[in-house]
C-alpha positions as CSV (number, residue, x, y, z in Angstrom):
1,X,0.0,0.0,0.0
2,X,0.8,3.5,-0.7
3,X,1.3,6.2,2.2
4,X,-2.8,6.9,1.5
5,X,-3.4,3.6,2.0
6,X,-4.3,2.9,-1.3
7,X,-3.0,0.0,-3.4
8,X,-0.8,1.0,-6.1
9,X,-1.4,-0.2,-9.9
10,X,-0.4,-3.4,-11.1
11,X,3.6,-2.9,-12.6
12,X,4.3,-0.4,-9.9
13,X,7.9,-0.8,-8.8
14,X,8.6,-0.5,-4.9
15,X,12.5,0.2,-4.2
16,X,14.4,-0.3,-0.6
17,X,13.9,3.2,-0.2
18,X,10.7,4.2,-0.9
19,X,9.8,1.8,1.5
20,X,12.5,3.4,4.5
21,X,10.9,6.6,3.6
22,X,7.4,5.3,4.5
23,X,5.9,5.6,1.0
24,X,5.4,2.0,0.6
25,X,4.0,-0.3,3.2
26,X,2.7,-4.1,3.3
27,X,-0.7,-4.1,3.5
28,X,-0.8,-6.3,6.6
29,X,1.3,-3.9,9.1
30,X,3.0,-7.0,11.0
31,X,4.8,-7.6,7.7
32,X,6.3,-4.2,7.1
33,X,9.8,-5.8,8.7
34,X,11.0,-7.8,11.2
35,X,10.9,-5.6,14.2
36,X,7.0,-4.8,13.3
37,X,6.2,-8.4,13.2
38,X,8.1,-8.3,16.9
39,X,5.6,-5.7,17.6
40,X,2.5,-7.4,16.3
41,X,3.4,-10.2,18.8
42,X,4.1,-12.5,15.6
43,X,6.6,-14.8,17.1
44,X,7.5,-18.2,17.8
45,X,7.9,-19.3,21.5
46,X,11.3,-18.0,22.0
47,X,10.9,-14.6,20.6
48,X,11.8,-15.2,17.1
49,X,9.5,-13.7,14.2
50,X,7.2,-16.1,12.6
51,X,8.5,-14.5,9.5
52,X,11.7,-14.6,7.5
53,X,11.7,-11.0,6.4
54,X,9.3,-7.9,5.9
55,X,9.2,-5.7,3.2
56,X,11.8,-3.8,4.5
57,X,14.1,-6.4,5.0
58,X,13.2,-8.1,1.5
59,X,13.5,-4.9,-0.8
60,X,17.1,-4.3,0.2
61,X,18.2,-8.0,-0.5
62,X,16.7,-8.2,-3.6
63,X,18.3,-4.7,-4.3
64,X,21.7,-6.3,-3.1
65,X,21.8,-9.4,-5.6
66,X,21.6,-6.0,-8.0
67,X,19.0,-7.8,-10.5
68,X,15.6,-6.1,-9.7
69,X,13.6,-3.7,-8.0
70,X,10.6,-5.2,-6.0
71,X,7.5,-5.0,-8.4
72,X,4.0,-5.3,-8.0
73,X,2.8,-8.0,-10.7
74,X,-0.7,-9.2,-11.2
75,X,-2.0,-12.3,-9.7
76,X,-0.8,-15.0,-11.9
77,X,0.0,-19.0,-11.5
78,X,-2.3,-19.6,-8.6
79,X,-2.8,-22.4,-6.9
80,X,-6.1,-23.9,-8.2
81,X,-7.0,-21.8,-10.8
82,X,-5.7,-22.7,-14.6
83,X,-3.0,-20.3,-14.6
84,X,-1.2,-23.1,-12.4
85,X,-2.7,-26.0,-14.8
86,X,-0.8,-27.3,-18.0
87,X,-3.2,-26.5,-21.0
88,X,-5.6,-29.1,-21.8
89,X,-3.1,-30.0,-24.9
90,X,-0.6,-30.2,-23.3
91,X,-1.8,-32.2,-20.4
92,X,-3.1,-34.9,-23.2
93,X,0.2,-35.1,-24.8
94,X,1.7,-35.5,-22.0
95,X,-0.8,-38.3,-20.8
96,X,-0.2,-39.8,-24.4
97,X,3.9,-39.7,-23.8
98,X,3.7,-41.5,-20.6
99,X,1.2,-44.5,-22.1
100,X,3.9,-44.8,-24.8
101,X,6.9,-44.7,-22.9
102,X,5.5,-46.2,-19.6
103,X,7.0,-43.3,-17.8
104,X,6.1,-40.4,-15.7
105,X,7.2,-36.6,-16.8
106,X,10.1,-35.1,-14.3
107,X,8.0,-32.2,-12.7
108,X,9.2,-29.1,-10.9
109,X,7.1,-26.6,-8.8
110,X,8.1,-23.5,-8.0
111,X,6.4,-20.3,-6.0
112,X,5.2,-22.1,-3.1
113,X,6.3,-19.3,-0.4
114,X,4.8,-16.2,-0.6
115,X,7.8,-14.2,0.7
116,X,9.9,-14.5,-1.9
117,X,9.6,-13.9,-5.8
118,X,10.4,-16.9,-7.7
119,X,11.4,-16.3,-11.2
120,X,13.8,-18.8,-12.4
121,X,12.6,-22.1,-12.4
122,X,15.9,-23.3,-10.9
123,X,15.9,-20.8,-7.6
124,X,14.0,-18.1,-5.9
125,X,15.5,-14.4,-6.0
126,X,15.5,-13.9,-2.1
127,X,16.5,-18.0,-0.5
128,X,15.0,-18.7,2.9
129,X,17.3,-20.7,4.8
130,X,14.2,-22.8,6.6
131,X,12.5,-23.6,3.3
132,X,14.4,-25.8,1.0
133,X,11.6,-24.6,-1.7
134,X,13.4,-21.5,-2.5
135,X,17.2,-22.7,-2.3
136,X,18.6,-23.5,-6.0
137,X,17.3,-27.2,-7.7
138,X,20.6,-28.5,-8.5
139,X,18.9,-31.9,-8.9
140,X,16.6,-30.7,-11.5
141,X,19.1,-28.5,-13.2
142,X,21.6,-31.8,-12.9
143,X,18.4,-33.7,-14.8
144,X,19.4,-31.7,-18.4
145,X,22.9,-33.5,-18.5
146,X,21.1,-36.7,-19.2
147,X,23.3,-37.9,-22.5
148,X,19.5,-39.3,-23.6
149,X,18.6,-36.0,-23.6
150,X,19.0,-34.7,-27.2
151,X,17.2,-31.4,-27.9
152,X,15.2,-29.3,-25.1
153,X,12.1,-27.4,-26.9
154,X,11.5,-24.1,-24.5
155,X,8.4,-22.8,-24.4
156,X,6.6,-20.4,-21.9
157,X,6.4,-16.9,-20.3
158,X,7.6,-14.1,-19.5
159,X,10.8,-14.8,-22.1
160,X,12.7,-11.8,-20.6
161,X,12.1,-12.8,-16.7
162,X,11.0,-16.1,-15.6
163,X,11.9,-18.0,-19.1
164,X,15.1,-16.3,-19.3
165,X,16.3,-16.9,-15.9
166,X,15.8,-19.9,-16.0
167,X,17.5,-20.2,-19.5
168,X,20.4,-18.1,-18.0
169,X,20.5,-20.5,-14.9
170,X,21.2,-23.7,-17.4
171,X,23.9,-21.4,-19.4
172,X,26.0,-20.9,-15.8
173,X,25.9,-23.8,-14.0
174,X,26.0,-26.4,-16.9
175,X,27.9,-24.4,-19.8
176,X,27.8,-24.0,-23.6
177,X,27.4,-27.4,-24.3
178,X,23.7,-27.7,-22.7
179,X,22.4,-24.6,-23.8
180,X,23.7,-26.0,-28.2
181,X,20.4,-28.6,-27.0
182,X,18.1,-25.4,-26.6
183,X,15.6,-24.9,-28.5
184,X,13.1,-21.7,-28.3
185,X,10.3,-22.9,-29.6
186,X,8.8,-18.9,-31.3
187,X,4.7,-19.2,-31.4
188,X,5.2,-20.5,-27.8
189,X,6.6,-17.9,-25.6
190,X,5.6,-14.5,-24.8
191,X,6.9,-11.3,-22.9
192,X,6.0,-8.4,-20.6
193,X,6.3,-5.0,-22.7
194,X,8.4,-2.2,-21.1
195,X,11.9,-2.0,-20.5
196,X,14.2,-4.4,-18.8
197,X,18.1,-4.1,-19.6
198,X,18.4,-7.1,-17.5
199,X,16.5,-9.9,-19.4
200,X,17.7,-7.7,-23.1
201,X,21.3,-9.1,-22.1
202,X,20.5,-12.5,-20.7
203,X,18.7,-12.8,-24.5
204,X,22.0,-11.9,-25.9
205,X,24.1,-14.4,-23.9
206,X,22.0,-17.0,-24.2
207,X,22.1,-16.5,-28.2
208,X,25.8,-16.5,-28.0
209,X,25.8,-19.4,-26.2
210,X,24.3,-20.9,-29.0
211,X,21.0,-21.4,-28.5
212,X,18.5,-22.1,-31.4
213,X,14.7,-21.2,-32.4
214,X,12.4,-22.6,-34.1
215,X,8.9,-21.7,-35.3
216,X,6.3,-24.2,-33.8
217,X,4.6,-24.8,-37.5
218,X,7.8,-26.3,-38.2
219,X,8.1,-28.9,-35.5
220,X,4.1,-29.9,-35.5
């Protein structure tokens, strides 16, 4: 919430020190930062805060790993709703794959804790140190070095911020020779308008690293 107490628009971005200087606030005041919680009596039996970090305390790491301001986005990927569902075409070809092959499709969740913004698929922006959730996947990462694995089709949103994290997070952990199996499938992705230097040059990287595109009329 603003100052007003109003809730700001959708793609409104929130730095560290808008919220020191009291222009930003969370909308439940126990989670403004960790001494409010304190406050609020929202502690565990020996004191500690039943949460890992307000809003204060969140904006300025997030600021710190120098990759994004805090940013209000619309609700998307919820729990129970089909924005957290496979399409229905994608759920049959995937039921269809696993009759043939007698085999189950590796699965990864991610945006489970609410206090931290979850954009690669490999690892949270802000880790929590009690919630494994938000610590980096190595196994899954680990699971694209499979020799069987020959070509990796990428498809998804946003290609600039979760898509191309996650992209970027293959590139530096398992190198060149991964990323010559990617495939961005074009006719399957899409992006957020507006500027963002950041995901412009993971694009560029990951296109010198040698990853391909495809149109999807071509593969189907």
């Amino acid at each position: 919430m603003d100052k007003n107490g109003d809730h700001p628009p959708i793609f409104t971005k929130v730095p560290h020190q808008s919220v020191v200087d009291g222009f930003y606030r969370a909308s439940r005041p126990e989670f403004n930062s960790l001494a409010a919680a304190k406050n609020a009596g929202l502690v565990d039996v020996n004191g500690n805060p039943l949460i890992p970090h307000g809003l204060l305390e969140y904006t300025k790491a997030l600021e710190d790993k120098g990759r994004f301001i805090h940013t209000l986005w619309p609700q998307h990927g919820v729990v129970m709703t089909p924005g957290a569902c496979l399409h229905p075409a994608i759920q049959e070809a995937k039921n269809d794959w696993s009759a043939h092959w007698k085999a189950s499709p590796r699965v990864a969740l991610k945006g489970s804790n609410p206090f931290t913004e979850h954009f690669s698929g490999f690892s949270a922006e802000v880790a929590i140190a009690a919630d494994a959730t938000t610590g980096f996947n190595g196994d899954f990462l680990n699971y694209f070095l499979n020799d069987r694995i020959s070509v990796l089709y990428i498809c998804g949103i946003a290609l600039r911020y979760c898509l191309g994290l996650s992209l970027h997070d293959i590139l530096v952990n398992l190198g060149e020779d991964v990323m010559k199996k990617v495939v961005l499938v074009n006719g399957c992705h899409a992006d957020i308008p507006g500027d963002n230097p950041l995901g412009d040059k993971i694009l560029k990287e990951l296109d010198a690293a040698g990853m391909r595109t495809a149109e999807v009329n071509d593969l189907v």
